[in-house]
N, C-alpha and C positions, 0 to 999 in steps of 0.2 A: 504494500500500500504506500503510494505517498506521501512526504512528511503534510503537506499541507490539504492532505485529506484528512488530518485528526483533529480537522476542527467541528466536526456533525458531533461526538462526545467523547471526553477527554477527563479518567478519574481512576483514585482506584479504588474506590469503596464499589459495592453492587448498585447496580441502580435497576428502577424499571422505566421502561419506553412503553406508553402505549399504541401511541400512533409515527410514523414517520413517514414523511413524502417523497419518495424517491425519483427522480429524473436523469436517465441516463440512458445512452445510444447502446449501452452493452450491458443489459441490465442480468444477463447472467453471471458473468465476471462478476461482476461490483454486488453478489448476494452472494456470491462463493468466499469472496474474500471478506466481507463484514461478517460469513457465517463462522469463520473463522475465531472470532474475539468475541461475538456474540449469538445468545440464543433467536434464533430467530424465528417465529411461531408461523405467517404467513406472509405473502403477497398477494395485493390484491388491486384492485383501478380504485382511481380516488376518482371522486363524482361531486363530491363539497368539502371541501378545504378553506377554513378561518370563513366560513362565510362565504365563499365566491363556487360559485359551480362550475367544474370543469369538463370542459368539454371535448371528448375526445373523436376524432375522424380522421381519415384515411391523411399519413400525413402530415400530421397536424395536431394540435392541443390548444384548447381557447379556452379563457377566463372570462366566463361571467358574472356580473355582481348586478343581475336582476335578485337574485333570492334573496341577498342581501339588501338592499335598497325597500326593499319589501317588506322585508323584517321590520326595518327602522320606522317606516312609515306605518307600521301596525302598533307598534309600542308606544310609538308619541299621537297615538289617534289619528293619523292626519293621510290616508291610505283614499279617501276622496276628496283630498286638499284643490287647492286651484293653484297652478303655478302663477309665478313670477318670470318673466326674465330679467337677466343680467347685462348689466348693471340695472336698478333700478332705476325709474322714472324720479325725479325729485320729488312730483305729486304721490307717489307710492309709500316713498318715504314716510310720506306725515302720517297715510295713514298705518305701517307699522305702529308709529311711534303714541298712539294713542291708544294702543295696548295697553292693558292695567301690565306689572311686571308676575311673571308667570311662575318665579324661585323654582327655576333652573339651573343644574349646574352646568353652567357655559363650556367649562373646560373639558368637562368631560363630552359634551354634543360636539364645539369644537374636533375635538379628539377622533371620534365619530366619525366626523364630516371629510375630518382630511384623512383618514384612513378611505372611508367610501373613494375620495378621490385619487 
C-alpha cells in the first residue's frame, strides 16, 4: 500500500467502521489489500451518501442532492414555499424584513445552506 494511502484510518487501538465509501478504477486490488489490515464484512453500491443520492450509469456516477434539499424543506415546513430569486429585488427586501424574528439558529441553517451548496 502507499504511504499516502494511510490517510482513510490511521491507529493502533481496535476501532469499528460502519460504513465506508469507496471509489476506485480497481476496486478488486484496493479490497485485497485493505482486506489485509482489516476485517472487512461486505461491498456493496452506495445509493445515498451524507444526504446526496448517487447515481450510478453506464460510465459514469452523478451526485444528487434533490433528496437532500427535500429533506431540509420538510423540516423547516417550507416544502410549498414560493421562491425568491437572487439577488433580491430591494422591494423584496422590506418585505423579508417585516418578519417578527423566528429564534433561529443562523449558524447552524447557514451551515446547512452552504453544505447544500
Amino acid at each position: 500500500m502507499h504511504p499516502s494511502s494511510l490517510c482513510l484510518l490511521l491507529g493502533w487501538e481496535q476501532s469499528h467502521m460502519e460504513n465506508i465509501a469507496i471509489f476506485s478504477h480497481d476496486l478488486y486490488t484496493f479490497k485485497e489489500e485493505i482486506s489485509d489490515e482489516f476485517k472487512i464484512n461486505a461491498f456493496g453500491v452506495a445509493n445515498l451518501m451524507l444526504g446526496i443520492k448517487v447515481i450510478h450509469s453506464s460510465g459514469y456516477i452523478a451526485l444528487d442532492q434533490h433528496h437532500f434539499s427535500k429533506t431540509l424543506l420538510e423540516l423547516y415546513g417550507m416544502i410549498n414555499c414560493k421562491s425568491f430569486s437572487t439577488p433580491l429585488e430591494p422591494a423584496k427586501k422590506g418585505e423579508l424584513l417585516k418578519h417578527k424574528q423566528l429564534g433561529v439558529n443562523y449558524h447552524r441553517e447557514i451551515g446547512i445552506l452552504n453544505y447544500l451548496c
